[in-house]
N, C-alpha and C positions, 0 to 999 in steps of 0.2 A: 237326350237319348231317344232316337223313334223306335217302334215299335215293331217287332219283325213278325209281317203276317207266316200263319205257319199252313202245312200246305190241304188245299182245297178237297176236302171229304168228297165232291161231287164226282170229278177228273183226274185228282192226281195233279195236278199240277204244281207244285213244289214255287212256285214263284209270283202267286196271284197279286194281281194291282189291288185288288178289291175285295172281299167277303159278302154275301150277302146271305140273309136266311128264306129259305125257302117257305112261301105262306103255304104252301100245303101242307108240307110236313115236317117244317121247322128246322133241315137238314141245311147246312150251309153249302154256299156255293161260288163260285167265283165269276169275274168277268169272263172268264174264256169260254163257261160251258153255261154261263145265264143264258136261257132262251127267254128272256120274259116271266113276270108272276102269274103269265096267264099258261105258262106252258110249264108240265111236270118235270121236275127234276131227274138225275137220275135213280137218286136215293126213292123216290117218291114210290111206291106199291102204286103193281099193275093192277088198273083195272080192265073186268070182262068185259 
């Protein structure tokens, strides 16, 4: 049986390849809206 990803806290996207957690703020995210662990997510708080 695989395992049905469920959908992406970051974008909304309902059908992510992938999961990933965000090193800043631990919020998950998917291949569609990863920009990189060097760029903030969207879940991630603005900073001034």
């Amino acid at each position: 049986m695989t395992e049905q990803l469920k959908e992406c806290n970051g974008c909304g996207n309902e059908a992510p390849d992938e999961l990933y957690e965000c090193p800043h703020c631990g919020a998950e995210k998917c291949n569609m809206c990863d920009m990189g662990d060097n760029v903030a997510c969207n879940n991630c708080p603005e900073e001034d």
